[in-house]
N, C-alpha and C positions, 0 to 999 in steps of 0.2 A: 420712778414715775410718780406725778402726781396725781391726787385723787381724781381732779379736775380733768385730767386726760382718760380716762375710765370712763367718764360723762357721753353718753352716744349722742352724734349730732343733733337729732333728733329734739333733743331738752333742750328748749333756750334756760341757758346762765345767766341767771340776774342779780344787779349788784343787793348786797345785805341791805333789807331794811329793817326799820325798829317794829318789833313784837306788837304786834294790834292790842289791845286794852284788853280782850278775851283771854291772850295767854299771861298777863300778868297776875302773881300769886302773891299774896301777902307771906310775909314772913312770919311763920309759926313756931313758937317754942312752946319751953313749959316744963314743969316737972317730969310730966310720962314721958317727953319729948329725949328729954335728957338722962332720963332711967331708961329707957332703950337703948341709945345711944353708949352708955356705959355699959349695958350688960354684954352689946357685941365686941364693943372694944376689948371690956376684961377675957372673953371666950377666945379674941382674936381670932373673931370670924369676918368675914367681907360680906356685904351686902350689896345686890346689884340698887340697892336705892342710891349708896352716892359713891359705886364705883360705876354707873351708867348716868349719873347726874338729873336722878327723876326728877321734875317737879312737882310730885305729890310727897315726896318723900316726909317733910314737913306736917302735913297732914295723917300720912300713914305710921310716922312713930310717937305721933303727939298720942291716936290712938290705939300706943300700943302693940303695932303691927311692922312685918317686914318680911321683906323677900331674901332668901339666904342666897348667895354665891358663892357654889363648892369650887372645892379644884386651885384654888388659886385668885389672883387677879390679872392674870396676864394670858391671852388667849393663840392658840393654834391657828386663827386663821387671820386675815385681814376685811373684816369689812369696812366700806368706809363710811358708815352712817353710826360705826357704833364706838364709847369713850371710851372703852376697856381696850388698852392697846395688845397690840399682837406682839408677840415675840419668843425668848427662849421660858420656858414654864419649868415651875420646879415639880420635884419629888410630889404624891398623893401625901397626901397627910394621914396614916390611917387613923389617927385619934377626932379626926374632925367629924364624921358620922354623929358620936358619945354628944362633941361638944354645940355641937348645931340642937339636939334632940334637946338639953340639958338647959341651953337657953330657951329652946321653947317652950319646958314645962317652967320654965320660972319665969318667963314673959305670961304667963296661964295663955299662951295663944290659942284660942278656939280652930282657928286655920289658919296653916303654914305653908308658905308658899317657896318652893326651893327650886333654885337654875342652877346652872353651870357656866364656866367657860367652855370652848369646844376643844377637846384633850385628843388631835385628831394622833398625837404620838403615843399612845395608851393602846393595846392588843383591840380593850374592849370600849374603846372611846370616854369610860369613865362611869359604864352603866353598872360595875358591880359596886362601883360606891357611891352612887344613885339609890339603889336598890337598899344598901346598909344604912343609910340618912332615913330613909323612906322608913324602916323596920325598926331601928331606934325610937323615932318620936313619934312608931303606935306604940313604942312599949312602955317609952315616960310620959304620954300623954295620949290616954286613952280616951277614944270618944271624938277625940279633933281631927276634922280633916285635913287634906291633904295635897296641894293642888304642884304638881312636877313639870316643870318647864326644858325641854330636854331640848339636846342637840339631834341631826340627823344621823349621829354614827356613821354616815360614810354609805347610808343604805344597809347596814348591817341588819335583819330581821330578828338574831338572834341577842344583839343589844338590846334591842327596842323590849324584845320578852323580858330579858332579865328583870327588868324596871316593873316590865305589866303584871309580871309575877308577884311583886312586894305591894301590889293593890292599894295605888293612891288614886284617893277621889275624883281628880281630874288628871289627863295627861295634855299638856299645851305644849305642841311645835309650833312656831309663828312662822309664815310663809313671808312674811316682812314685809313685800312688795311685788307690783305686777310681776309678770315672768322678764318683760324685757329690757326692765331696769338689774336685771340679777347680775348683769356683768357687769354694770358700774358700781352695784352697791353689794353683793353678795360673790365675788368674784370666784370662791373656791366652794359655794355652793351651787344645788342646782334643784330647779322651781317642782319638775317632776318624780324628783329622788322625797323631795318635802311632801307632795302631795302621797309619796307610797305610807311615809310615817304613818300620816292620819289615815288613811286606808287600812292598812296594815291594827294600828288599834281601833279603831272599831270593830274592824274583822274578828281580833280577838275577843274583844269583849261580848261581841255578838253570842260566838260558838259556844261561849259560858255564862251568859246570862247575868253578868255582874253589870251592878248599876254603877259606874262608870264612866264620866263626861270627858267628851273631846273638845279640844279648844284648838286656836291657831286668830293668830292678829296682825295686824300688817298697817304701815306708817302710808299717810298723805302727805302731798304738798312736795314731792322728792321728782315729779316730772310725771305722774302718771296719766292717763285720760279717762276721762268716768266711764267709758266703755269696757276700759282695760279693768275697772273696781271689778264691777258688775258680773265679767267674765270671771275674774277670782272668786267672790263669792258664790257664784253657781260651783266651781269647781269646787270648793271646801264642802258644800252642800253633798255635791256626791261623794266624796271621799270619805262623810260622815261627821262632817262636823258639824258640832252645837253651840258650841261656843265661840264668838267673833269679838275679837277688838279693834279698835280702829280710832289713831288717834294722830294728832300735828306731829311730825317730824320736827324736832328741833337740832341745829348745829351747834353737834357739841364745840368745833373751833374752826376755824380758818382752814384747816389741813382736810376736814371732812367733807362730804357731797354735801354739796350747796343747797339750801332753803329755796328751792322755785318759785312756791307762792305759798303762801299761808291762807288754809281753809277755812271756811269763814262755818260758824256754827250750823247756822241752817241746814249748808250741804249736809254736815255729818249726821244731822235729822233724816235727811232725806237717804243718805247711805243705809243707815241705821233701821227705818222703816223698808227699803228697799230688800236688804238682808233676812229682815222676817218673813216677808211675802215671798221667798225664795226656799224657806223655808228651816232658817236658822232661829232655832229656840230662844235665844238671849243673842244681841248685839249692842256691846258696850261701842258707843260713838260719841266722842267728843276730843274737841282740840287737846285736851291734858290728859286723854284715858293712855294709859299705860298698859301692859300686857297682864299683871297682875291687879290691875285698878277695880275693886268689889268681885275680887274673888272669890269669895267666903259667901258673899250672896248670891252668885250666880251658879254657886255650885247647891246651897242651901234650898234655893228657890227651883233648881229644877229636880232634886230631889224631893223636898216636902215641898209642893208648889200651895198644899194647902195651911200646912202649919208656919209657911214665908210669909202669906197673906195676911194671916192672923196677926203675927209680931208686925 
């Protein structure tokens, strides 16, 4: 089946046009560019910055930084908005925990931001070596946060602790998309299992008073209606989130869910203001924000909102 039959009537498909002047990025390199770049290679670690084809990526290792990707580069499920293809995945690596942690004390990363593929053939979906990444780089880098981009485990509650138990600064599940694009573009997930996650950690953090931030980010421009946002972001609201991202869906190729229309920046103002008055603490919006995109600040800024201000 092709992706394009996944598509619910609903979405009008429209042919590819060329990228508005908003999403195009200059091309960055550089020294620190290329010293990142070398230090994951030699670790032989993956990175969701160009096994997802970010357009910040450029940006994000010229400064030094980067988002890790355990587990592999090949994923358990099939979405089709995402460039990390699905298929058969190998063995955990148990040394990757050590070599992730190792690169980040020698990258000096102030905050480290680590995902996964979704390992849905794994007992525990992949959270105990979540959990050991997590525990490693407070031990080689003390003082730096820590922000965990996790899958849904299947709704497994006691996955999700494993993770919340190894006490990283943020926990981000990304709801991706309205609910009733889930079966074109989220096929083997599902919109209400996502919303337990962030229920589910808040709840926890609540009952122990640890400071704590919830995140979740979701793609425009894939078919959805500004009613359909609006309705999400009330829902993240109750479910306890603080942290929103929200940025242009771009097609990684021809085989993926198609580009509908490309958001013009104002809307993502207006999202963006909108998500506050609803009552979300930080909402990153913009055409290029990514799910990891100022991380480090929005985790810094609602922990010390006084000492963010000052710097």
């Amino acid at each position: 089946m092709k992706n394009n039959d996944l598509i619910p009537e609903l979405v009008p498909v429209v042919p590819s046009r060329r990228k508005p002047e908003w999403l195009r990025m200059k091309r960055r390199g550089g020294d620190e560019f290329n010293e990142v770049r070398r230090l994951l290679h030699s670790a032989e670690l993956n990175t969701v910055c160009e096994s997802a084809n970010c357009p910040n990526r450029a940006e994000c290792f010229s400064s030094g930084t980067a988002t890790f990707l355990l587990m592999g580069d090949v994923c358990t499920r099939h979405c089709t908005f995402c460039n990390i293809p699905g298929g058969k995945v190998l063995a955990l690596d148990p040394d990757e925990p050590r070599r992730v942690a190792e690169t980040v004390a020698a990258l000096e990363l102030k905050f480290a931001v680590v995902t996964s593929v979704n390992r849905d053939d794994l007992k525990d979906g992949g959270a105990g070596h979540f959990a050991s990444t997590i525990r490693h780089i407070q031990r080689l880098n003390p003082g730096g946060g820590i922000e965990v981009l996790v899958p849904d485990f299947m709704g497994s509650p006691l996955d999700l602790e494993t993770i919340l138990d190894a006490r990283p600064d943020v926990l981000n599940h990304n709801l991706e998309t309205v609910p009733r694009l889930y079966r074109a573009m989220r096929p083997q997930a599902n919109y209400l299992r996502s919303l337990q996650v962030l229920r589910r950690t808040r709840q926890w953090i609540d009952a122990r008073g640890w400071d704590m931030k919830v995140k979740t980010g979701i793609m425009l421009g894939v078919g959805e209606k500004r009613e359909e946002v609006i309705d999400l972001m009330r829902d993240a609201v109750a479910h306890g989130t603080q942290i929103l991202t929200i940025g242009q869906y771009l097609q990684p190729t021809k085989q993926h869910h198609p580009v509908i229309r490309y958001v013009e920046p104002p809307e993502f103002d207006e999202f963006g203001d909108i998500g506050r008055e609803l009552g979300i603490d930080w909402v990153e919006s913009g055409p290029l924000v990514r799910s990891s995109y100022h991380a480090k600040e929005q985790s810094e800024t609602l922990s010390h909102p006084v000492k963010a201000a000052k710097e």
